[in-house]
N, C-alpha and C positions, 0 to 999 in steps of 0.2 A: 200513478198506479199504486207504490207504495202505500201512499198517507190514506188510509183505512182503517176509520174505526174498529171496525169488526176485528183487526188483527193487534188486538191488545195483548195476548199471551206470544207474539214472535215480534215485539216492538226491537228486542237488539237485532232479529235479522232484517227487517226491514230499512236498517241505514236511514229512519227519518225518526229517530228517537225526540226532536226539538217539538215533530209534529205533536206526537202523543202527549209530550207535556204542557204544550201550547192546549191542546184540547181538554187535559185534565185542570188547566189552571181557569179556562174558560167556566168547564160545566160548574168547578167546584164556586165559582162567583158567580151563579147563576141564584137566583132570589129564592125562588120553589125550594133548590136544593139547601142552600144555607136555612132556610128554615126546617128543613128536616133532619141534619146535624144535630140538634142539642136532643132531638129525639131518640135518636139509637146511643148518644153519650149517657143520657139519662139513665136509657135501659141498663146499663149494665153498673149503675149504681157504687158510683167510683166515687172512690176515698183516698185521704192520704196513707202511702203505705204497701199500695196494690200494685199487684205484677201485671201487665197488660201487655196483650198480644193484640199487634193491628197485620193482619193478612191482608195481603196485597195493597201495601199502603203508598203506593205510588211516591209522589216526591216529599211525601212526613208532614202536609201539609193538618191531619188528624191528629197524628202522633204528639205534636207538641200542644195539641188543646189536651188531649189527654193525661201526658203531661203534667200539666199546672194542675191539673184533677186531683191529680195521686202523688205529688209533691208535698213534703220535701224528701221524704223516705221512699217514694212508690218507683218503680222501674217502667219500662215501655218499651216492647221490640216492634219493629218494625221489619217486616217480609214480602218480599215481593220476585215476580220471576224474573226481570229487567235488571241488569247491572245497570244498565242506562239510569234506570230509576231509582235504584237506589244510590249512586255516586249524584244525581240532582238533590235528594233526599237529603245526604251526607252534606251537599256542598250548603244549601237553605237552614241546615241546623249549625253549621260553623260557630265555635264561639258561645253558644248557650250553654246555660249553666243546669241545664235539665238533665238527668239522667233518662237520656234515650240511646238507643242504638238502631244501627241498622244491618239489614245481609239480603242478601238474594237464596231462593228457595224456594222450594215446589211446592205449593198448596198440597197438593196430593200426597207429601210424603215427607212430612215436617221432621227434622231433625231433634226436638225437643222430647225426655221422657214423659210419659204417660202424668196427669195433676201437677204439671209446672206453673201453668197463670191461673191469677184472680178474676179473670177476667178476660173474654177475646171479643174481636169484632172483627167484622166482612163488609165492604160499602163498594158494591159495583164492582166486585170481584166475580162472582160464584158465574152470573150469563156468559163469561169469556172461557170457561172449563168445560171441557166435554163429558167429563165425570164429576157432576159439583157435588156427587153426596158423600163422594168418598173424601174432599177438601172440605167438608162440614163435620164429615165422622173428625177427621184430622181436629178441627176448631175443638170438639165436644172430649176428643181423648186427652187434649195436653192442658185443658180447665179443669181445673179442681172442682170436685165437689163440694156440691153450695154455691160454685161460681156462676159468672155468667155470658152468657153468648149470644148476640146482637149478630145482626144481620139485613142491612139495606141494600134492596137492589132492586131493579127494575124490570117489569113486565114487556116486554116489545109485542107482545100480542094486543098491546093499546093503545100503541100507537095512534094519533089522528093527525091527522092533516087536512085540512080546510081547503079542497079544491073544486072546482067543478067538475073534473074529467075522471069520473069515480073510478070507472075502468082503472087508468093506468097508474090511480093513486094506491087501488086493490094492488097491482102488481109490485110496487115501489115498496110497500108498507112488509106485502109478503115476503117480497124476497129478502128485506134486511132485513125481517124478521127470522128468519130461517138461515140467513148467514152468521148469527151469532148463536155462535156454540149450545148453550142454553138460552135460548130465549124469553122463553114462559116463567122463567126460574121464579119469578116474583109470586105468580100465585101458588108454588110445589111450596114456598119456605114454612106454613105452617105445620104442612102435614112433615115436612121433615123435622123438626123439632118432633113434634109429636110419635113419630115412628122411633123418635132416637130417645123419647123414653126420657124428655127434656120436661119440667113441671112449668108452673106459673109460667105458662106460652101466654103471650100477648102480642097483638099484629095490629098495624095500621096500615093504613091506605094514603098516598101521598100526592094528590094530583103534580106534574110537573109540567110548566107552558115551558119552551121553549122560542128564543127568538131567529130571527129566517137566516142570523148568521151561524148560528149555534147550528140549525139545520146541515147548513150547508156544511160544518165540519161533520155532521155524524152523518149525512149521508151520501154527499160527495164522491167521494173515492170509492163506495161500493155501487155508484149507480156507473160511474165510469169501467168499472169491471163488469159491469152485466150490461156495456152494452158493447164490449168487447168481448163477452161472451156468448153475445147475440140474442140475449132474453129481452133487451129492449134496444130500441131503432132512435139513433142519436137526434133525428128532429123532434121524433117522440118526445123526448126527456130534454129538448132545448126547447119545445114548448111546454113545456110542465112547466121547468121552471120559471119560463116570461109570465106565467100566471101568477106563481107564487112571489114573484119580484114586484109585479105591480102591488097584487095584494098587499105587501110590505111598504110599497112607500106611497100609497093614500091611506095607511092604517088599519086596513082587513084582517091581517094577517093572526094565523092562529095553526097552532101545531104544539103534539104535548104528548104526555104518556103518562102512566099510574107508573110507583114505585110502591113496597112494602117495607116497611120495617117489623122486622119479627124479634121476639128474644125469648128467654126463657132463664131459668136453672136447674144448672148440672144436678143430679142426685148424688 
């Protein structure tokens, strides 16, 4: 019941912190996603020298590419709302000679004054806040002018899943879509740049496959809550999934979702 993707912002209440980074070590070696790393690094057009801000940067696995980016003068924080994740963070940078740091802290209500970084980014943060614009305003107030701010994250309203049993795949797709705090967040992030008064906006579009185990960590644990919540009936969802387990091992298998990378510059 715990190990629930959807509950990425209360991972220290949940007493299964190994889960969460088990899942975050997964997606981030997932092939789709590492090709769309050097794209939102790119966006924010790092040099040596630069101050960088990584919000919600889980266990600093971004931090130290970013890092070697803005090396040997540049600096790099790292924030996230998990002590959990950030003592994994602290313990996988042990030892390097990188000026990075890390802390725990609330997207929504950054401790930093107003034009402190050269630079911020967001990757798979902003869907897990129930108020992402006010943790975006936050990105856009502590970036200097002239700087710039990236932003990757994913649509759950595109989810597909390759099944026969359309009905109860409609059901499965909706309701984790609507379990994560923001969901749609991927196609709101141009217009939010744009209402924030952000310039040179540029957006892509990221298909992401995922494979049937990867599935099973992201939706796992929320279908077992919704059928303890009664929205779906246990044989129901024990045959879903014998469909999608064959499908997987004679090689049918297909499930995925669009991501956005957005960015801009501060004025």
């Amino acid at each position: 019941m715990s190990e629930d993707a959807t509950l990425f912002t209360e991972v220290d209440r949940t007493g299964a912190p190994d889960f969460f980074i088990r899942f975050l070590d997964q997606a981030n070696a997932n092939p789709d996603i590492q090709k769309s790393k050097p794209v939102i690094l790119d966006a924010l057009h790092l040099r040596p020298g630069l101050r960088v801000l990584d919000l919600g940067c889980g266990t600093g696995a971004d931090v130290i590419d970013i890092a070697q980016r803005v090396a040997p003068s540049g600096t790099v924080t790292g924030v996230d709302a998990s002590e959990a994740m950030i003592a994994e963070a602290r313990r996988r940078c042990a030892g390097s000679s990188l000026s990075v740091t890390f802390e725990a802290g609330d997207a929504t209500q950054l401790r930093f004054a107003a034009n402190t970084f050269d630079a911020c980014r967001t990757e798979r943060m902003l869907m897990h806040i129930a108020q992402p614009d006010r943790a975006f305003g936050e990105m856009v107030r502590v970036t200097k002018p002239g700087g710039r701010v990236a932003v990757f994250d994913i649509d759950w309203g595109t989810f597909v899943i390759d099944h026969p049993d359309h009905a109860t795949t409609r059901r499965v797709v909706a309701s984790f879509s609507d379990s994560i705090r923001s969901g749609w967040i991927g196609r709101q992030l141009r217009r939010m740049f744009i209402d924030a008064g952000m310039t040179e906006v540029s957006f892509t579009c990221r298909q992401t496959l995922i494979d049937f185990e990867f599935l099973q960590l992201i939706i796992g644990g929320h279908l077992t809550r919704a059928q303890h919540a009664g929205m779906l009936h246990p044989d129901e969802v024990r045959k879903w999934w014998d469909y999608l387990r064959d499908f997987d091992a004679d090689g049918r298998f297909l499930a995925g979702f669009t991501a956005f990378v957005v960015s801009g510059e501060k004025i």
